[in-house]
LUMFI-221899 format. One record per residue (C-alpha): y, x negated, z. Coordinates in steps of 0.5 Angstrom, whole numbers, m for minus. Example, Ala and Ser with C-alpha at 12.3 -4.5 7.8 and 13.67 -1.06 7.14 Angstrom:
BEGIN
[[m9 m25 16]] [[m2 m27 14]] 
% end
This chain:
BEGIN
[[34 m136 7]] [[33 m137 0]] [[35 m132 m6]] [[27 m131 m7]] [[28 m127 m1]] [[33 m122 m6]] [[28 m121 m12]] [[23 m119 m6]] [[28 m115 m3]] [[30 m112 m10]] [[22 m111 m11]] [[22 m105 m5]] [[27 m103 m9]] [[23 m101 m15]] [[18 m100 m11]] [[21 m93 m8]] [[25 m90 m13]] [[18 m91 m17]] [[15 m87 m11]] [[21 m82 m12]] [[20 m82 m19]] [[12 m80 m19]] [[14 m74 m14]] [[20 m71 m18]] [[15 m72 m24]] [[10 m68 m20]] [[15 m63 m19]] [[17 m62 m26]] [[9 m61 m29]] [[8 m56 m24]] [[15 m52 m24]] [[11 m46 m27]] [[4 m47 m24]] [[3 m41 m19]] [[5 m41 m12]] [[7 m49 m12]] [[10 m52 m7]] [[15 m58 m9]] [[14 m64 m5]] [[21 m68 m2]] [[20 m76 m1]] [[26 m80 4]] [[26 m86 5]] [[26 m92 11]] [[30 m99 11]] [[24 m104 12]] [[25 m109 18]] [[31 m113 18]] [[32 m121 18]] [[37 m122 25]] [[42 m128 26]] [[44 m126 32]] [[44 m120 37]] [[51 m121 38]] [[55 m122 45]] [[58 m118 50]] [[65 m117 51]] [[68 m122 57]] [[76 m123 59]] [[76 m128 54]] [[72 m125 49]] [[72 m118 45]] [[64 m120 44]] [[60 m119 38]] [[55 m115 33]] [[49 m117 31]] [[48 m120 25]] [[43 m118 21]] [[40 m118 13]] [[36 m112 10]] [[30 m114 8]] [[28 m107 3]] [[26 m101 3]] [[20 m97 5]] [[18 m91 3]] [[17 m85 9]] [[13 m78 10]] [[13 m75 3]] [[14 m66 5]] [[12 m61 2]] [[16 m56 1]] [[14 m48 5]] [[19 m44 3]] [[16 m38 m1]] [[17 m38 m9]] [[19 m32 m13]] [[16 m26 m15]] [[13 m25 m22]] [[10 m17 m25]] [[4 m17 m27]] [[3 m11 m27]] [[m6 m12 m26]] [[m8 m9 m20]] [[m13 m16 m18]] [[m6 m20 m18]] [[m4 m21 m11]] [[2 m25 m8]] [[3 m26 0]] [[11 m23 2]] [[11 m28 9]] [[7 m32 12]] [[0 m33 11]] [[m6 m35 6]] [[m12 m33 2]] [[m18 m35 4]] [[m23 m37 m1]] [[m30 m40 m1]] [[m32 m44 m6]] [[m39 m45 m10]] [[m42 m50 m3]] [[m40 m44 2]] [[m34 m48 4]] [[m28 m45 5]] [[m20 m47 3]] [[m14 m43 3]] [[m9 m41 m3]] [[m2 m38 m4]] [[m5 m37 m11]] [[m7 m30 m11]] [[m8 m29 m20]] [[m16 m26 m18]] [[m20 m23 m23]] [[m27 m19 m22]] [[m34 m22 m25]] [[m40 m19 m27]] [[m41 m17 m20]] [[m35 m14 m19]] [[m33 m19 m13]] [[m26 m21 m13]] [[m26 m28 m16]] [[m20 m34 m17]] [[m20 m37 m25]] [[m24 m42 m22]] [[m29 m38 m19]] [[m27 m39 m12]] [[m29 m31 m8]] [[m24 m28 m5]] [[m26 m27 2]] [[m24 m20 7]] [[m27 m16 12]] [[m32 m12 10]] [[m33 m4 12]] [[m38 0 15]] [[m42 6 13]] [[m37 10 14]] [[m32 6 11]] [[m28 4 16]] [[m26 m4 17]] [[m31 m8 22]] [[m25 m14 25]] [[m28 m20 25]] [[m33 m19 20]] [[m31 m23 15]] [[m35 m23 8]] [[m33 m24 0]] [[m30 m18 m3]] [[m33 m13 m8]] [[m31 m8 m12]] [[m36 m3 m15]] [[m33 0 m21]] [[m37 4 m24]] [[m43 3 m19]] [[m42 6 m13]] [[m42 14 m12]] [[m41 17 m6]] [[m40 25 m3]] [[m36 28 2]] [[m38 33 8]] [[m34 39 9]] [[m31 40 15]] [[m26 44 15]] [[m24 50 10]] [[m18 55 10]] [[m17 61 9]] [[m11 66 7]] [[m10 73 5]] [[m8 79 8]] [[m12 84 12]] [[m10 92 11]] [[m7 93 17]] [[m7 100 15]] [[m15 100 15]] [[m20 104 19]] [[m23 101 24]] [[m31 100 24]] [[m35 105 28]] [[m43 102 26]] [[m46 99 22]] [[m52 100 17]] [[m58 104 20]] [[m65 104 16]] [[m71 107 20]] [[m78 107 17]] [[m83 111 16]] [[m87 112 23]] [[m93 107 23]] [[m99 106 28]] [[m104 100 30]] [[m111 102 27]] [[m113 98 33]] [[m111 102 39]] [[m109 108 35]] [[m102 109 38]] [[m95 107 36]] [[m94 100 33]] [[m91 94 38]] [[m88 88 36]] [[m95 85 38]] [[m99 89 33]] [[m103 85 27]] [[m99 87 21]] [[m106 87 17]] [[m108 93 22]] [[m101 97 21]] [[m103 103 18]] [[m98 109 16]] [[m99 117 18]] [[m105 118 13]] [[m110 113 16]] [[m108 108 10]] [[m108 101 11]] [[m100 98 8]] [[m102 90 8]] [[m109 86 8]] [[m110 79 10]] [[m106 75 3]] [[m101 80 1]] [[m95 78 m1]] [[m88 82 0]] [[m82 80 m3]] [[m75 84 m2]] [[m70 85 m7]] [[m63 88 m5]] [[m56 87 m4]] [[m51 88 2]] [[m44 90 2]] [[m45 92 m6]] [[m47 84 m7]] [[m54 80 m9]] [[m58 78 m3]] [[m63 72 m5]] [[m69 74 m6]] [[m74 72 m1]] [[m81 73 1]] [[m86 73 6]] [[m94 72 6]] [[m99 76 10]] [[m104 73 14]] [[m110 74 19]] [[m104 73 24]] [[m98 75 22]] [[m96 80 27]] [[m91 86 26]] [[m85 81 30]] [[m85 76 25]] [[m84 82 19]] [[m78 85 23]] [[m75 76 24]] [[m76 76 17]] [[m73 82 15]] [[m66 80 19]] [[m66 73 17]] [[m66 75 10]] [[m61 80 11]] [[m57 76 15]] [[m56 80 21]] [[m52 76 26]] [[m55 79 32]] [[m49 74 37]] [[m44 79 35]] [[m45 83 42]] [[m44 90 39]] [[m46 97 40]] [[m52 98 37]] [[m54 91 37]] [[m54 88 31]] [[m62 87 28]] [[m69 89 26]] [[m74 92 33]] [[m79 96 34]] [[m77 103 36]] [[m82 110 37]] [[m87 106 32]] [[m81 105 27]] [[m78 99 25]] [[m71 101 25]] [[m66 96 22]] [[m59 96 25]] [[m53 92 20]] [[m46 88 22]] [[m41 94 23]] [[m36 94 17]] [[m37 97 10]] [[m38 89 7]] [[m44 89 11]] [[m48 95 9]] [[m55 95 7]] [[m59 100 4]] [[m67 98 3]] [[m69 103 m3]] [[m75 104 m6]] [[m76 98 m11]] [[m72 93 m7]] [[m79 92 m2]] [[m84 89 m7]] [[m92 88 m6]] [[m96 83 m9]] [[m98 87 m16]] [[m90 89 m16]] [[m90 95 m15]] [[m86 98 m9]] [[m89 96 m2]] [[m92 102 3]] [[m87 101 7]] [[m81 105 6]] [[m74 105 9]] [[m70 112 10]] [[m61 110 12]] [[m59 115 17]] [[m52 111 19]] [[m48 108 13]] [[m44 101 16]] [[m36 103 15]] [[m30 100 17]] [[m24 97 13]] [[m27 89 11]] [[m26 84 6]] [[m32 80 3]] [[m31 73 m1]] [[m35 66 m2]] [[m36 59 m2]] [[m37 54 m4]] [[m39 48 1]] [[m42 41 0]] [[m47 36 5]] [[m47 29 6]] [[m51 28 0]] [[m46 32 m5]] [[m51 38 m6]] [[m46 44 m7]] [[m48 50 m1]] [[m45 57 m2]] [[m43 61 4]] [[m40 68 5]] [[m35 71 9]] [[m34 78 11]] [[m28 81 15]] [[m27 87 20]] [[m23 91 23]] [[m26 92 29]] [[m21 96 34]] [[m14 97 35]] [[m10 97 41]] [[m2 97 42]] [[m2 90 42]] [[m5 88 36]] [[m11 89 32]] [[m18 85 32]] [[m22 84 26]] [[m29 80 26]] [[m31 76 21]] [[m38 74 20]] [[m41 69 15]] [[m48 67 12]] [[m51 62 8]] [[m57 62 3]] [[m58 55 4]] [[m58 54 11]] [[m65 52 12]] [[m67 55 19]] [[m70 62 19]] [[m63 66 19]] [[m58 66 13]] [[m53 68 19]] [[m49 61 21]] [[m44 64 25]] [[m38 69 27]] [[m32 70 31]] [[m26 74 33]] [[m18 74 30]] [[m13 77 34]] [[m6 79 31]] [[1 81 34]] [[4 86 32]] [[8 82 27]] [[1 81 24]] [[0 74 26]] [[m6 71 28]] [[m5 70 37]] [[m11 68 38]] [[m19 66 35]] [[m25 65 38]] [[m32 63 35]] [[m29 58 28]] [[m34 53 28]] [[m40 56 24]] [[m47 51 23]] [[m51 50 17]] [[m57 47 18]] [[m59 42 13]] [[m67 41 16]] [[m72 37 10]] [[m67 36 6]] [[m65 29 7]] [[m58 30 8]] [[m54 30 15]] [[m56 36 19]] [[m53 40 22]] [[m47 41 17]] [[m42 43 23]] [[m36 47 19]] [[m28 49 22]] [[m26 55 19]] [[m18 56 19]] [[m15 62 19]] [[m9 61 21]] [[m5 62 15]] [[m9 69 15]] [[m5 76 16]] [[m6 83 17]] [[1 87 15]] [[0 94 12]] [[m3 94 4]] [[m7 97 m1]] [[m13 93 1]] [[m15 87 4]] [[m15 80 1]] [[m19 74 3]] [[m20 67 m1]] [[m21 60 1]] [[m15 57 0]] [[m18 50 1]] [[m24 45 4]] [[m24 38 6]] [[m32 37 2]] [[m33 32 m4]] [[m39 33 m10]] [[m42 26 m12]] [[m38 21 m15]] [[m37 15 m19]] [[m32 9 m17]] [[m27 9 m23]] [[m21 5 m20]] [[m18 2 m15]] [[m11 0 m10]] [[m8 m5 m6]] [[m4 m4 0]] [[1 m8 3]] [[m4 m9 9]] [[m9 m12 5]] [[m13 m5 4]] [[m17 m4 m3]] [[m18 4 m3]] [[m23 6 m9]] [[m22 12 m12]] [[m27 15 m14]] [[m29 21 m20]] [[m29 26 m15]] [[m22 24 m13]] [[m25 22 m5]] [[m22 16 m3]] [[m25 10 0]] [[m23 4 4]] [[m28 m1 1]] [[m25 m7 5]] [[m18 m11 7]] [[m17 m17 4]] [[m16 m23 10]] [[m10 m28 11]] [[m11 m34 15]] [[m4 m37 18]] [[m3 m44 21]] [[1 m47 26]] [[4 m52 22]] [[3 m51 15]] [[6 m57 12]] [[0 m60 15]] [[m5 m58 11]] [[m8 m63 6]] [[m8 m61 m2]] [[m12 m61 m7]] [[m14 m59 m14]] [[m14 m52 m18]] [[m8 m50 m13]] [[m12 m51 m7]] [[m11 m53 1]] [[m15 m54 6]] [[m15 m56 14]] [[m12 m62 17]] [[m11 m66 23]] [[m4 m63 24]] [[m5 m57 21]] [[m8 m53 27]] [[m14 m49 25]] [[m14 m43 21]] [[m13 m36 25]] [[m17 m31 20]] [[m13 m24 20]] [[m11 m18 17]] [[m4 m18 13]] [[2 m15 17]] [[0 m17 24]] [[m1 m23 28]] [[5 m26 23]] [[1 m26 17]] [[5 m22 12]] [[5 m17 8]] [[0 m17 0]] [[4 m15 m7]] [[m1 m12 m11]] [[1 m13 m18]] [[5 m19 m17]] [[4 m27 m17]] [[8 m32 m13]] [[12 m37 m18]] [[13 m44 m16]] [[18 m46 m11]] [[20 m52 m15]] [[28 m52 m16]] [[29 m56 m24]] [[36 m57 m23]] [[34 m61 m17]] [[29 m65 m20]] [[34 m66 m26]] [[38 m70 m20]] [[32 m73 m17]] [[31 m76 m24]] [[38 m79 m24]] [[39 m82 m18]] [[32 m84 m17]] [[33 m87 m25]] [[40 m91 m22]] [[38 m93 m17]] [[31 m97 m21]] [[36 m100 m25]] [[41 m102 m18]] [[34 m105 m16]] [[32 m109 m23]] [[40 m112 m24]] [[39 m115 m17]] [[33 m119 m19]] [[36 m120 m26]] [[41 m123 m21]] [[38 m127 m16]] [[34 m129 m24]] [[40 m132 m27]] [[43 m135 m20]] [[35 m139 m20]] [[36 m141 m27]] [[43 m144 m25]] [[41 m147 m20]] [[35 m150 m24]] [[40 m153 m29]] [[44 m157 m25]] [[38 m159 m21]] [[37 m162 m29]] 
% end
């Protein structure tokens, strides 16, 4: 063995801690790069030169070790370090950082995907979500509804300003108090109108006569073919909507009295005595209103309208006045488009007994698209303490035909926070319903499950998609790359692609970036020993320099 053999040993000395050098520097020009991840490199002794591989012992001999000489050193794996840095406030929502395992999943301008713990996100001109370099931040993607579809994996937008949504009601409250004290309801509203008869059969009216042949008691024929009638009354003391009804040549006297009852929103369900609603009786259209004093109706002269304007020839006499203690209130509701609806409610106090009280609320909208502005009713029992025991009937419809909108619009009526203890005067309001108007998405959150929920103007809140974490099976595996990106390797295991907070992937920061994991009083150490030992390396070959030099002088 001949000194050469020390400058070439010296070499991979220098070689090494060469090596060590460019991955302390590496670590040092990344200490403040986001989510960085400092890389360790070790060292390995190269394959000796052997003498001898000793002995074993013997009775005469203890025995011997080998005897080797080191040839160098080889650089061994380099490992990148995992661990998850600090945390940094940002205070911008789109800045996001992954408390746990886990790591972003981002497509790039070739439709490939790689992964990044660098979550400093930014929207663009489209509202998607976006890396500094351009890279979209991949999600799951929301339905109709606004309800997450697993596995549907896509880019993530955020439509500030562009998106509207509205909200269906489907629920309303209502509380107050009902006066217990109050009388109970014994009729409702009764109008008779004059007696008519069919100029056909020259006998009473029926259901089936043609309006255009209903004349009155002088032989005078009320409506010809093309007439129009409009009503314009009020019930309870409150503004009906005014309606009209148009004669033809087959217009029969039933469709005029089904007219007068949608108009005038008799519920005819309630099962009461007399029945609720408008029929033929003797040649009289007789019209019997809901009980309560809420509900009266009285048709004067001025209120039936033919199509000169003057007061149609049918005219109606009140022979019952509805009574009972009631409260009246409205609504206001909203369909699936966001179109405001209103609804009424009246309340009744129905009857009496030792257990309790029972009171009928009735309900009737205008915008009910079907032929009846009532839309429902129902019954609430209270104890003797005056708490609501018992209800029936709490869903009213309203139909929504033609109008584009979800139909029909189904809506709970609560009326559990409603009493009936002794008072004045009853009381009634909505207190609450669950229905939006139209509005614009104005911001915008980031849970720790990865959901971005949009705010809108309306103050509607909605899932607009969850951001996607993948995990790996040995994340020190995967191969980097520039801009702070890594993608799969061969001992990386393949991306398992979830939401955060489960499977092991952990939980988003919004607001927060992760700082680089790289420890600077470490690397300042690293620097030392790495230095020393590139010296140790060259003083040996200084060494193994001069001793040649010697040897070739005594040569000389």
């Amino acid at each position: 063995m001949g000194l050469t053999s020390s400058l070439y040993t010296a070499l991979s000395g220098l070689n090494v801690n060469q090596v060590k050098l460019d991955v302390t520097g590496n670590n040092i020009a990344n200490v403040n790069t986001t989510a960085f991840k400092a890389s360790t490199v070790s060292f390995q002794s190269q394959f000796s030169q052997t003498f001898s591989f000793g002995s074993r012992p013997s009775d005469n001999a203890g025995g011997s070790n080998p005897t080797q000489i080191g040839l160098g050193a080889v650089e061994g794996p380099i490992q990148r370090n995992m661990s998850p840095g600090s945390f940094e406030t940002t205070g911008s929502t789109t800045d996001l950082a992954i408390e746990g395992s886990g790591w972003f999943v981002v497509q790039r301008s070739d439709g490939s995907r790689a992964y990044t713990r660098d979550g400093a996100f930014v929207m663009n001109g489209d509202n998607y979500l976006i890396s500094g370099d351009g890279n979209y931040l991949m999600g799951f993607q929301v339905d109709s509804n606004f309800s997450v579809i697993p596995g549907s994996v896509g880019k993530l937008q955020v439509p500030i300003g562009e998106m509207r949504v509205a909200g269906a009601t489907s629920n309303a409250v209502f509380s107050g108090n009902l006066n217990s004290d109050g009388n109970t309801a014994t009729t409702g509203a009764i109008l008779e109108s004059q007696v008519l008869t069919d100029s056909s059969t020259s006998a009473a009216i029926t259901s089936a006569s043609l309006l255009s042949n209903v004349e009155d008691s002088g032989g005078d024929n009320l409506y010809a073919v093309g007439d129009t009638l409009t009503l314009r009354t009020d019930k309870g003391g409150r503004n009906l909507p005014e309606s009209e009804f148009y004669v033809t040549a087959t217009t029969t006297v039933d469709d005029l009295t089904n007219w007068l009852q949608d108009t005038l929103g008799i519920d005819t369900t309630a099962g009461l005595t007399p029945p609720p609603g408008v029929v033929v009786n003797a040649g009289k259209i007789v019209v019997t209103g809901n009980i309560g004093s809420a509900n009266d109706l009285d048709i004067q002269s001025g209120d039936l309208l033919s199509s000169d304007g003057t007061a149609a020839p049918l005219t109606f006499t009140k022979t019952a006045t509805a009574d009972g203690e009631s409260i009246y209130t409205s609504a206001i509701f909203f369909d699936s488009l966001g179109s405001k609806l209103t609804a009424g409610i009246s309340l009744v106090l129905e009857s009496k007994s030792g257990m309790g009280k029972t009171w009928r609320w009735f309900s009737e909208s205008p915008d009910d698209t079907d032929a009846s502005a009532a839309i429902g009713t129902g019954t609430l029992t209270f104890g003797n303490g005056g708490r609501l025991v018992a209800s029936s009937g709490g869903q009213v419809v309203i139909n929504r035909e033609d109008t584009g909108a979800q139909t029909p619009l189904a809506i709970e009526y609560d009326f559990s926070s409603v009493t009936s203890l002794a008072a004045d005067t009853s009381s009634l309001t909505m207190a609450t319903q669950d229905g939006f108007p139209v509005g614009t998405l104005s911001e915008f959150a980031i849970g720790l499950d990865g959901t971005v929920v949009g705010t809108f103007s309306n103050g509607l809140s909605k899932t607009l998609g969850q951001i996607a974490l993948a995990t790996f099976a040995n994340d020190s595996g995967l191969v980097a790359e520039s801009d702070n990106l890594f993608s799969e390797g061969p001992n990386s295991g393949i991306a398992f692609i979830q939401a955060p907070t489960t499977g092991g992937a952990g939980k988003i920061a919004s607001g927060a970036l992760e700082l680089s994991n790289v420890d600077i009083s470490r690397e300042f150490i690293n620097l030392i020993v790495a230095s020393t030992g590139f010296s140790a390396a060259s003083r040996v070959i200084n060494s193994s320099n001069q001793l040649l030099t010697e040897l070739l002088q005594t040569v000389r």
